[in-house]
N, C-alpha and C positions, 0 to 999 in steps of 0.2 A: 184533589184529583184533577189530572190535567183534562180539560177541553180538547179536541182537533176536529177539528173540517175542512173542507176540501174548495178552496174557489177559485174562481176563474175571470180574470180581466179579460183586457185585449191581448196582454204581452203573454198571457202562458198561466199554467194551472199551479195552483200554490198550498201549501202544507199549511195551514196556521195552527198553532196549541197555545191555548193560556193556562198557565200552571202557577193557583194559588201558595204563598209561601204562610204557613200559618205562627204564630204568635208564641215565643218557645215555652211561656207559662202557661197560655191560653189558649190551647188547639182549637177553639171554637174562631176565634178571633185571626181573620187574615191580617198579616203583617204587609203584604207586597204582594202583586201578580205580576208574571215574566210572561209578556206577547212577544212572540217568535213567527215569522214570515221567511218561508224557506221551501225547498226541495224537499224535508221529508228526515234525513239524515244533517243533513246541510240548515242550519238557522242564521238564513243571511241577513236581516234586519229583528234587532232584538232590543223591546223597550220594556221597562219597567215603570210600572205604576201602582199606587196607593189607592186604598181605601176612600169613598168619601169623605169619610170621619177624621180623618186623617189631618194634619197643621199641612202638610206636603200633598193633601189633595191633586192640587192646581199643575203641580208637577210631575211631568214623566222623563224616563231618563233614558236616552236613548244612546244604548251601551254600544251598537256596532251596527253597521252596515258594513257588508261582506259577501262578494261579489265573486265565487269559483267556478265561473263559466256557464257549463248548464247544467249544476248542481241546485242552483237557486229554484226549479223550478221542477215539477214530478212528470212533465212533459217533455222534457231535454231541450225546452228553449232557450236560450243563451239569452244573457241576461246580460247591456249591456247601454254605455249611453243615454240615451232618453229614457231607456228601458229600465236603467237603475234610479232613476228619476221616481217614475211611477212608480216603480217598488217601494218605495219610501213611502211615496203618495199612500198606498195602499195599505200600508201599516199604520200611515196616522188615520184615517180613514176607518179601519176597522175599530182603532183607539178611540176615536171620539164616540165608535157606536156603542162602546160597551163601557166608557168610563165618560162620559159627555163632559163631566166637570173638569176635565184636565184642558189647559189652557197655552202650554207652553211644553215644548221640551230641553232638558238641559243633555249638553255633551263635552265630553270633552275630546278635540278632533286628532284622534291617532289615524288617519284615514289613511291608506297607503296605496301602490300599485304594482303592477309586479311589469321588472324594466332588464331590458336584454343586453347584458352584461360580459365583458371578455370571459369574467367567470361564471358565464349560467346567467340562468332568469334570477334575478332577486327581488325581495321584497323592499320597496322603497316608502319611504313619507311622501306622503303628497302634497303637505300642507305649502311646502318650501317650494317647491315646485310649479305648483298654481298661482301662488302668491305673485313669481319672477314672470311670468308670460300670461295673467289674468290680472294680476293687482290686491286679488282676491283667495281665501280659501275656496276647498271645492263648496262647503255648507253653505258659505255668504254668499258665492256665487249660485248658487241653485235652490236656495232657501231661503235667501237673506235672513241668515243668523249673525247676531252681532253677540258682543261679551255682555257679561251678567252686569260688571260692570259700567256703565257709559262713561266714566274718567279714564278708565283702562283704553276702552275701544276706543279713543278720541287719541289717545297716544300711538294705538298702533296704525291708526290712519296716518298719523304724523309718519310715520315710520317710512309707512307704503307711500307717500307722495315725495319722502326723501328720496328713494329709490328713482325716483325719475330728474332730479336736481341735482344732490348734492354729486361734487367731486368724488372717484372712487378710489381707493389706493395707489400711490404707484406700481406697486406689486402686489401679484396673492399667490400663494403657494397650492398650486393643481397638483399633487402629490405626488403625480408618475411625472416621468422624463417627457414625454411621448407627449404626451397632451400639452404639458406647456410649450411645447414648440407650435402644437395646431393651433393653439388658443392665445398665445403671446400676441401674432399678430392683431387678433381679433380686440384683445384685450387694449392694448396700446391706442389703438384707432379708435375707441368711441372715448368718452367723457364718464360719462353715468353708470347705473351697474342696468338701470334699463336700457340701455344703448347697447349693451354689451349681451344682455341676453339674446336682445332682438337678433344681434349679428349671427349667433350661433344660432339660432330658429331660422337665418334667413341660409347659412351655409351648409348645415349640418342637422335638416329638419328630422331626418331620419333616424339619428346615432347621438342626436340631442343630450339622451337618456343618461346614456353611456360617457360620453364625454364631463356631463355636470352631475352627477351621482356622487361622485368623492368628495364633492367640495361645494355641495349649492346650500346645506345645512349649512355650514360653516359662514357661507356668504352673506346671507339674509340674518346670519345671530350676528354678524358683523356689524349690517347696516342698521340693526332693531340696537344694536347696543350703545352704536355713535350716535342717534337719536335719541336718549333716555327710556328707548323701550326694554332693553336687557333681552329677554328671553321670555319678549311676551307672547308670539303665537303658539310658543311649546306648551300643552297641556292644559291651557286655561279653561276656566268654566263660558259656556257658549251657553243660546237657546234660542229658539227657532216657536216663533210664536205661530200656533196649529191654527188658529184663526182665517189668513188666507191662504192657508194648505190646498189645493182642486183637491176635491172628493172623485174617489175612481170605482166607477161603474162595474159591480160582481156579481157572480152568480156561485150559489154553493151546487156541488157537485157530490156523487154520492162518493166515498174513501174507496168501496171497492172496485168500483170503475175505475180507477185513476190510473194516469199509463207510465208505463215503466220507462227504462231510456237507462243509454251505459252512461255509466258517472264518470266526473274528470277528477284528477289530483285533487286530494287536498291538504291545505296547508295551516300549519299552527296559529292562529294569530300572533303577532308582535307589538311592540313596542319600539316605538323609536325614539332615537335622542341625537343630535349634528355630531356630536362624539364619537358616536359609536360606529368606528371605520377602520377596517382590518387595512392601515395603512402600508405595512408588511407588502402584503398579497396585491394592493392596488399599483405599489410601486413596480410592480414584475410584471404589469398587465403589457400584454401584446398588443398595442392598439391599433398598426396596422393591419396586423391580420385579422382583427375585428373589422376594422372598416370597409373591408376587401370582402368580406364572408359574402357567399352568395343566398338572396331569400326565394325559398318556394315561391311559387303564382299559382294559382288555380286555375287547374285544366279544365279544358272545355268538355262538354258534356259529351261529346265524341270521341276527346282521346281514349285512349284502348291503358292507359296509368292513372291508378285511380288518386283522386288529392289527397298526400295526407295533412291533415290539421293539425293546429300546434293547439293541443288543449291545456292551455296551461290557465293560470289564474289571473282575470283578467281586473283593473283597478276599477274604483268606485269612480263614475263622471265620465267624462269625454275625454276624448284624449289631449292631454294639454297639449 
């Protein structure tokens, strides 16, 4: 039978349920419990964990963190930045109170964000993306998780310090028309594939997204490949040891007080792979009339037009 209560950090009021998975011979016997930290409907941080008894004790597995605005929260507060930090925080936190023995978590980093696109908001990898203007994933960088491995993660560092060295191709293929003319010169003029990022974060800090969406997977399976890495940041096993995790300060709340709030979209989770690109559809992208599009501001608390917000799905971390 599932658990739920109702707490409260600093960032906003939260749904937690732990729901035993029991033993298919041995209904007396838990097999697995799923801790979920969420809005209610919405389970934006979701870990699993084992029995004491258990060979897999020591390990929890930390299937998702997923971030739909102010869905994460039964308060309508937007969950976001540091804020998705501590929401983390707060799930291993409650993990270590109810399974003490669990020492580590393993994942594997599908993390993504959603990035404004000539066709719409899309959902994007984030791995590839943190990687070219951090060094880092978004876990390593805010967790420091490394691979299960240490042979493996020794090579993908080799990988990520190529990326500031080695020579880059003479050419790459930006798949639309449009872009390889904005990004030709960009490209030509640095050395390195960090040189080349930098330039487009220093020209294009805004439409970033946009511009390197089609082709930043393809980039970094490039550089991990000419290094011996192949295709090691895609889907590897990670873990993130709970030990110097901060513990975040809560209080439980009673479920029937808990306040309501209009919910934002939400969206399927995904899967990603640097493959998978409707090359078709990106090659007919408009890209100046993207570049040109005009964005909302937020009116002053006097205009007489009230702001509308873009509630859409917002990525896990900061914004790169």
């Amino acid at each position: 039978m599932t658990q739920e209560f109702y707490v409260i950090p600093t960032i906003g009021q939260f749904k937690v349920s732990v729901t035993p998975y029991y033993n298919f011979y041995d209904k007396t016997k838990i097999e697995y419990s799923v801790l979920n930290v969420g809005g209610g409907f919405d389970k934006c941080v979701n870990i699993t964990y084992h029995p004491e008894d258990s060979p897999r004790s020591t390990e929890a597995i930390l299937s998702w963190t997923e971030v739909i605005e102010k869905s994460c929260t039964t308060d309508s507060q937007a969950i976001k930045g540091d804020a998705t930090i501590k929401m983390v925080h707060l799930a291993c936190t409650i993990l270590q109170e109810i399974a003490p023995y669990t020492t580590f978590l393993s994942l594997r980093d599908m993390s993504f964000f959603m990035c404004d696109t000539p066709e719409g908001k899309k959902k994007v990898s984030l791995p590839p993306f943190h990687i070219a203007f951090h060094d880092k994933t978004w876990y390593e960088d805010k967790f420091n998780a490394t691979m299960m491995r240490p042979e493996e993660y020794q090579i993908y560092r080799a990988c990520i310090r190529a990326m500031h060295t080695d020579p880059k191709p003479g050419r790459f293929e930006f798949i639309n028309d449009r872009l390889t003319e904005i990004l030709s010169p960009l490209y030509t003029s640095s050395t390195t594939w960090k040189e080349f990022f930098m330039l487009i974060e220093k020209h294009y800090p805004r439409d970033k997204c946009a511009l390197m969406y089609p082709w930043i997977e393809g980039a970094i399976s490039h550089i991990f490949k000419e290094n011996g890495g192949d295709e090691l940041y895609v889907g590897r096993n990670w873990k993130i040891d709970l030990k110097p995790i901060p513990k975040i300060h809560y209080y439980e709340v009673n479920p029937k007080k808990k306040q309501g709030g209009n919910r934002s979209p939400r969206y399927e989770r995904q899967y990603f792979h640097h493959r998978d690109r409707g090359y078709n559809d990106i090659r007919k992208w408009d890209v100046d009339r993207f570049l040109k599009r005009k964005t909302h501001t937020r009116k002053s608390k006097t205009s007489k037009t009230p702001h509308r917000s873009n509630k859409q799905t917002k990525k896990r971390g900061k914004d790169w």
